[in-house]
C-alpha positions, 0 to 999 in steps of 0.5 A, a space after each residue: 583610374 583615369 575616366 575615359 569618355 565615349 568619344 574617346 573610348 571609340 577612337 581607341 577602339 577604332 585605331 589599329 595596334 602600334 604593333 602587330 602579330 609576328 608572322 609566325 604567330 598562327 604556325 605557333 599556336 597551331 603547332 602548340 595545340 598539335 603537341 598537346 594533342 598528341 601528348 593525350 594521343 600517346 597517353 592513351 595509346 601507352 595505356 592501351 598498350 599496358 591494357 593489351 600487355 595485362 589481358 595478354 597474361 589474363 587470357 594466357 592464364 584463362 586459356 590454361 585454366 580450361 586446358 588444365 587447371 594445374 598448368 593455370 595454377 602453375 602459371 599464376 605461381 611463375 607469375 607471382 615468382 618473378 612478378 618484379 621481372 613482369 613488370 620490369 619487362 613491361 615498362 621497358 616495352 613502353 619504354 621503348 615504345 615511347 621512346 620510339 615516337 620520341 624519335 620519329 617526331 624528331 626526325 619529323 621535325 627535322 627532315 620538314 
């Protein structure tokens, strides 16, 4: 490696890039933070929303549990039969969710 003397170290430091920033560049990095941002934003808001979809059947099943006991057990027995539908269900609803703000960023991004 090539020993750089103080003098010489100063002036590189002092002279100003050949080339510079492109004029976009801040718009970029500002745009790039934005999406990551929003990643974790819809992450968290697909989590509450399965969250929701689960204390949803947890509270249904507790309210029928003090209504009639026989109505809750009846309940859990649907649920445990068509369980694989349940879930079906619930991840077409974040399916659609999700795909729904897919559509309105882009529409966003189009219409600015």
């Amino acid at each position: 490696m090539k020993e750089i003397n103080d003098d010489e170290l100063q002036r590189l430091l002092e002279t100003e890039p050949m080339e510079g920033l492109p004029y976009n560049f801040a718009s970029r990095v500002r745009s790039s933070v934005q999406v990551e941002v929003n990643r974790k934003k819809d992450i968290r808001f697909y989590l509450i929303a399965f969250g929701g979809l689960m204390l949803g059947f947890a509270s249904f099943y507790g309210l029928l549990s003090v209504v009639n006991v026989d109505a809750g057990n009846a309940f859990i027995d649907i649920v445990f039969r068509y369980k694989w539908l349940l879930v079906f269900a619930s991840v077409v609803f974040i399916a659609i969710l999700y795909v729904d703000q897919k559509l309105v960023k882009e529409r966003g991004v189009i219409n600015t």
